[in-house]
C-alpha positions as CSV (number, residue, x, y, z in Angstrom):
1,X,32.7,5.9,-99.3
2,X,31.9,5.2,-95.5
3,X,34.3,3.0,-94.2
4,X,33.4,-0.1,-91.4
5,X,35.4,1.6,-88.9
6,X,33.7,4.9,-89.5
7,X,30.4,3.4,-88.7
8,X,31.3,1.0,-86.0
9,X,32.5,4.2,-84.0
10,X,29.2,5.8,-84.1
11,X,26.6,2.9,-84.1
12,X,27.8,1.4,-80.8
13,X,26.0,4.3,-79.7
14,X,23.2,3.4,-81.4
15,X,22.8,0.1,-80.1
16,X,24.1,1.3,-76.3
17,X,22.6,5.0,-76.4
18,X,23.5,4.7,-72.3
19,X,27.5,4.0,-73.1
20,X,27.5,8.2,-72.9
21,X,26.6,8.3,-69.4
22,X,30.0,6.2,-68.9
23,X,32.3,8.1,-71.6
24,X,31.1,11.6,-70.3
25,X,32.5,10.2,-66.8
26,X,35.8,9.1,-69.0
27,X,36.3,12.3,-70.6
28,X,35.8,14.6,-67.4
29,X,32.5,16.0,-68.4
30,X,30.2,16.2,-65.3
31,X,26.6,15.4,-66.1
32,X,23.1,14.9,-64.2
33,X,22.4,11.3,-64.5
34,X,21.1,10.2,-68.0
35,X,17.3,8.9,-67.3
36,X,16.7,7.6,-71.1
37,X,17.9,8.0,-74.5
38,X,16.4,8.4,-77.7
39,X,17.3,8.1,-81.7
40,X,16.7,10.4,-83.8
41,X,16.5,11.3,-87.6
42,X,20.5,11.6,-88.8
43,X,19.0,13.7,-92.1
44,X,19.3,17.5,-91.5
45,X,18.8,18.0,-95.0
46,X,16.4,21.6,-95.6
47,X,14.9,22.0,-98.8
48,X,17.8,22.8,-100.9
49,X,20.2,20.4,-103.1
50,X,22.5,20.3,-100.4
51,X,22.0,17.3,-98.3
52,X,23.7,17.0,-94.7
53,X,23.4,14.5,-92.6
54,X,24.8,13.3,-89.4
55,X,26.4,9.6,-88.2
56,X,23.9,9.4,-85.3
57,X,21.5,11.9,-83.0
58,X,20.2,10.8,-79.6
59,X,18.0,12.9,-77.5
60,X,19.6,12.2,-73.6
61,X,17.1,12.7,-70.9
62,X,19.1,13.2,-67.7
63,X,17.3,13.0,-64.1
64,X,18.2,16.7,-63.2
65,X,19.3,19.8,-65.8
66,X,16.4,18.6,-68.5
67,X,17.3,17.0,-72.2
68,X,19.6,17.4,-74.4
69,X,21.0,16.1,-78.4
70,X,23.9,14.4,-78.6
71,X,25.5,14.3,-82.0
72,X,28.5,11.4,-82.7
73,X,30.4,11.8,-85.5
74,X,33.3,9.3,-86.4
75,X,36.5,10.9,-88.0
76,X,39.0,8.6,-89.4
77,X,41.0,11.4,-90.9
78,X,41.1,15.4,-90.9
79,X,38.4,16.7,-92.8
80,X,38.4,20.9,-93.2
81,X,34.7,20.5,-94.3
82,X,34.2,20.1,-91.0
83,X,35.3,23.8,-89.9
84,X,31.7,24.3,-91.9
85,X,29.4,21.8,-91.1
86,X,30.1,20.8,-87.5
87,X,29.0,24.2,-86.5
88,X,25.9,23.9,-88.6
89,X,24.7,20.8,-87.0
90,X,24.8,22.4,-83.6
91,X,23.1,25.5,-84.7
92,X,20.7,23.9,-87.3
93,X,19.5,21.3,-84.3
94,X,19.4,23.7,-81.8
95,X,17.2,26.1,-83.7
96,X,15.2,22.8,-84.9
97,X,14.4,21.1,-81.5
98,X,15.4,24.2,-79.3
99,X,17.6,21.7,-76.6
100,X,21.7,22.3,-76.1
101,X,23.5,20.6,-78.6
102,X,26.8,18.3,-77.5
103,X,29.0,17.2,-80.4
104,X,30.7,14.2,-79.9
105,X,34.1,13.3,-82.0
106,X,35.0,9.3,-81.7
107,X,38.8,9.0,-83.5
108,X,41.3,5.9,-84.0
109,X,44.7,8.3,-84.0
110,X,46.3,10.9,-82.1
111,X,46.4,13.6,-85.1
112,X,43.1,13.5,-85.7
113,X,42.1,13.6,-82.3
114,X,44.4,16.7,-82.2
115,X,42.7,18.6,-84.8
116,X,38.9,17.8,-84.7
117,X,39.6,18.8,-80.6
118,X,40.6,22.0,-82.0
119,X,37.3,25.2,-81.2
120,X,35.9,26.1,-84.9
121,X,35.0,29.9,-85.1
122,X,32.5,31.4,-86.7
123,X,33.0,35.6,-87.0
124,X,35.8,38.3,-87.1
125,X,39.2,38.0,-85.9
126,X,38.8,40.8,-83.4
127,X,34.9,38.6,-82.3
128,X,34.1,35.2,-83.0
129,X,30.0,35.1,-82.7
130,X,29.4,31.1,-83.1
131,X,32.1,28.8,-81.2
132,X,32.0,24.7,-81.7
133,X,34.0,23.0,-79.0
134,X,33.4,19.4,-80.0
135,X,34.2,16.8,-77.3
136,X,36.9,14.3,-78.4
137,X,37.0,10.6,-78.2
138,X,40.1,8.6,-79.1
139,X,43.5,6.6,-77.9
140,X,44.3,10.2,-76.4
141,X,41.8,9.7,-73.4
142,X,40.4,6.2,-74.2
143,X,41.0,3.7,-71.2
144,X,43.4,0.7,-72.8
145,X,41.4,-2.1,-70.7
146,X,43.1,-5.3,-70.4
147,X,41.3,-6.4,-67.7
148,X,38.5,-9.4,-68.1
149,X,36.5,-8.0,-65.0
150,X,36.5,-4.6,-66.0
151,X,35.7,-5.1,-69.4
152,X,32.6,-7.3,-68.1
153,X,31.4,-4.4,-66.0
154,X,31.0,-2.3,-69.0
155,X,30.8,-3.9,-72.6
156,X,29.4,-1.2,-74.7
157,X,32.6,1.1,-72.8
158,X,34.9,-1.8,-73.7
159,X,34.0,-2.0,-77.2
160,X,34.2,1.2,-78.0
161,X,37.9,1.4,-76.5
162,X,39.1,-1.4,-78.6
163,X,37.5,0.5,-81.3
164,X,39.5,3.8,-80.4
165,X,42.5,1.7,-79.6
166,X,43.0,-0.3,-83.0
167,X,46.6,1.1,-83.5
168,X,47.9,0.4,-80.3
169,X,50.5,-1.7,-79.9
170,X,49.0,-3.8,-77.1
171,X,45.6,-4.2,-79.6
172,X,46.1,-8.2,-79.3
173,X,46.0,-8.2,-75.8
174,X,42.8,-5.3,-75.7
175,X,41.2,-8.2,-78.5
176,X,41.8,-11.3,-76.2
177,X,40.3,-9.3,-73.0
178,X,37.6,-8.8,-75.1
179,X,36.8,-12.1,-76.6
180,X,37.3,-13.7,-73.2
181,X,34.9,-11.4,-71.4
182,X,32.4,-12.0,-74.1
183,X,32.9,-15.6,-73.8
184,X,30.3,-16.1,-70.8
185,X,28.0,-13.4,-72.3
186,X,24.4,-14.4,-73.9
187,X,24.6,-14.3,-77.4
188,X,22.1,-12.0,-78.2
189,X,24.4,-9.2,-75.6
190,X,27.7,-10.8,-77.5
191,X,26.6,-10.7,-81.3
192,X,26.3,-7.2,-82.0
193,X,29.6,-6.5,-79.9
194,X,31.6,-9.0,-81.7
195,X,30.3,-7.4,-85.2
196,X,31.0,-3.6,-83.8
197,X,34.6,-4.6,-83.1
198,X,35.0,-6.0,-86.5
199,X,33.8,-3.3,-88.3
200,X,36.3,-1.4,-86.0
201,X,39.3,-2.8,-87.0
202,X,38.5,-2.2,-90.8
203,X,41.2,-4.4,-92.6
204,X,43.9,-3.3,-90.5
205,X,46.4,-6.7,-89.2
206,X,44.5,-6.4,-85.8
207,X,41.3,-7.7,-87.7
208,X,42.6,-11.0,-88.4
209,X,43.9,-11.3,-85.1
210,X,39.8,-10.7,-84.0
211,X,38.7,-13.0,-86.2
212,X,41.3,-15.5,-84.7
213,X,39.4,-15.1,-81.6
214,X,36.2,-15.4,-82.4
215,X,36.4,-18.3,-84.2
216,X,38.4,-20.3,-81.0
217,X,36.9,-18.4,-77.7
218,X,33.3,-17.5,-79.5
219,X,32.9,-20.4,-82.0
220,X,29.6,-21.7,-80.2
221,X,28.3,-17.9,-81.7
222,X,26.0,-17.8,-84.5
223,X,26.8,-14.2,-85.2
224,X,27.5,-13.5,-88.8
225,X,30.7,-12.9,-88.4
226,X,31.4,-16.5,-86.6
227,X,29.3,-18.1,-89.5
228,X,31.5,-16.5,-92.0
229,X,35.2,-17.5,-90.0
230,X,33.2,-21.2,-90.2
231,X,32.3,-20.9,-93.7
232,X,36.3,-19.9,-94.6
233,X,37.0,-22.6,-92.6
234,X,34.7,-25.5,-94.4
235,X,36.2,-23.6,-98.3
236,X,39.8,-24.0,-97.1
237,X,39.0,-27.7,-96.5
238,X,37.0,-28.2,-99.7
239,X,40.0,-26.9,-101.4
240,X,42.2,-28.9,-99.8
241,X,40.1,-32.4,-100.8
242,X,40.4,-30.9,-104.9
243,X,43.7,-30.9,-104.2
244,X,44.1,-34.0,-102.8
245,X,41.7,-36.0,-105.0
246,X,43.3,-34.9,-108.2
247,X,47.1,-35.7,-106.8
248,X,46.0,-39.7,-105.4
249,X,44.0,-39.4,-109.4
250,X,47.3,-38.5,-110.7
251,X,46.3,-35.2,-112.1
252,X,48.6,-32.9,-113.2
253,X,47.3,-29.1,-112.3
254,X,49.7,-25.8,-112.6
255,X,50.4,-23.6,-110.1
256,X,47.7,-21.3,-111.8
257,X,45.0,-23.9,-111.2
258,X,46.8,-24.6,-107.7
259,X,46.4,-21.1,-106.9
260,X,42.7,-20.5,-108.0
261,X,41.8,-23.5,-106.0
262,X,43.4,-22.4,-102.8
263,X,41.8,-19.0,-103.0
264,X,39.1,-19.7,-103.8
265,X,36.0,-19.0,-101.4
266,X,32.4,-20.0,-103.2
267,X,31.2,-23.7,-101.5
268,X,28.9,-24.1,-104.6
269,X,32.3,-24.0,-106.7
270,X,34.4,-26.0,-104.7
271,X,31.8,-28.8,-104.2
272,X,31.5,-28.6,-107.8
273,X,35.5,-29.0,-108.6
274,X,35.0,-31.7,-105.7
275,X,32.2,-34.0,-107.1
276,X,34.1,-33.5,-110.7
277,X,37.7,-34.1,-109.4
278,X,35.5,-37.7,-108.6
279,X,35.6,-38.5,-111.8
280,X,37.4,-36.4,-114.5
281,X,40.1,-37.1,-116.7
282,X,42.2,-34.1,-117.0
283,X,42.3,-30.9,-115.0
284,X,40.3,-29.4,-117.8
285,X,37.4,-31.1,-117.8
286,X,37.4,-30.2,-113.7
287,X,37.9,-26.6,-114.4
288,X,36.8,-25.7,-117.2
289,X,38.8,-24.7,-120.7
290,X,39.9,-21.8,-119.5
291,X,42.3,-23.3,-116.6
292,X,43.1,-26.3,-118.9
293,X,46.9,-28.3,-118.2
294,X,49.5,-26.2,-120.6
295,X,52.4,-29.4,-120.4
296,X,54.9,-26.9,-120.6
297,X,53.9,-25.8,-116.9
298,X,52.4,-28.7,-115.4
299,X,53.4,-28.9,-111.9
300,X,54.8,-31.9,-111.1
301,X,52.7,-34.3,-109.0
């Protein structure tokens, strides 16, 4: 299953195709200027059962040596399919579109870094005929900014660092450079930039610490991800009001009922407990039979 991370390290080049023109500068590779770029179709399926496909293709006009594809793939962990199909998406592309072929690796750890850096061979020990050097992203080679100004010179560069950098122990302060140099930025720059990062951090403990952020420095946002801090925000309250209403009502609930209620994260059902809590008699008729008071476990009010 394609993981959040996994796709927010590749489609921040989809919605920047120009942030290569500033990695490639990064990573030491020297490049003619980069005029436009262009998506293309990930499917490099043939007609056979076998279906391959890549993260994301762009076609990179420069202003000087002529176009070329670039493919990203994210890599969350080794993977020795790769040996095999990296090296047929360079040769399949370049054979299909007849323009040099750069493959572009975009990792969150140093191991993995380590080995999808490593040349894949095709041949004889004694002569290798195909060679795939793919060209590696990662906290390796990744700038660590923790500066607001240069994070606002670059976004799309930024993003994609805090992306790479998820592990790192300074994340928090990599997050908060982030969400204050988004904090002046028009929404419509901001919103997909705030979502990339999230899907960046997957559910590792930096995540939380994101959605921290964005719900103090970016809660004027209306990005799906502010609307659904805000909406956590509005079902912890409700829950808190059952709560409330059925202790003043002198309702005794167990710690199972307690429990449910706390974690639970539907407003239609809280507002439902709510408008019943109102009015009930016992915690059963609020919550149904199935969470009805057992005296012998009663909390106490």
């Amino acid at each position: 299953m394609v993981s959040a991370p996994h796709e927010a390290m590749h489609r921040v080049f989809q919605e920047y195709p120009g942030l290569f023109t500033r990695l490639s500068d990064v990573l030491g590779l020297q490049l003619p200027p980069v005029a436009s770029a262009k998506p293309l179709t990930v499917d490099l399926t043939e007609n056979e059962p076998l279906e391959r496909r890549v993260d994301t293709l762009l076609r990179i006009e420069t202003q000087g040596d002529g176009p070329f594809l670039l493919v990203v793939e994210a890599q969350g962990k080794r993977d020795p399919g790769k040996t095999a199909s990296w090296p047929y998406y360079v040769t399949y592309l370049n054979n299909k579109y007849r323009l040099p072929v750069l493959l572009l690796v975009i990792c969150q750890d140093h191991a993995t870094a380590t080995w999808a850096a490593r040349p894949l061979t095709i041949g004889l020990p004694q002569w290798q005929t195909v060679t795939t050097r793919p060209l590696v992203a990662g906290p390796h080679n990744m700038p660590v900014i923790t500066d607001v100004a240069e994070a606002r010179k670059d976004l799309a560069l930024a993003t994609l660092s805090a992306i790479t950098h998820a592990d790192n122990p300074d994340v928090d302060a990599i997050l908060k450079t982030m969400s204050v140099a988004l904090r002046d930025t028009p929404e419509s720059i901001a919103e997909p930039l705030v979502e990339l990062i999230a899907q960046g951090l997957g559910n590792r403990p930096a995540a939380q610490q994101w959605r921290n952020l964005v719900a103090v420095d970016l809660s004027f946002y209306t990005s799906p991800l502010s609307e659904e801090i805000r909406d956590e925000g509005r079902a912890q309250s409700r829950a808190e009001d059952v709560l409330l209403i059925l202790g003043v009502r002198g309702i005794d609930i167990t710690d199972e009922i307690r429990e449910k209620v706390t974690a639970c994260g539907d407003p239609e059902l809280l507002r439902q407990w709510l408008a019943r809590a109102a009015l009930a008699a016992t915690a059963g008729e609020v919550f149904g039979e199935e969470c009805s008071v057992d005296p012998g476990t009663a909390a106490p009010r």
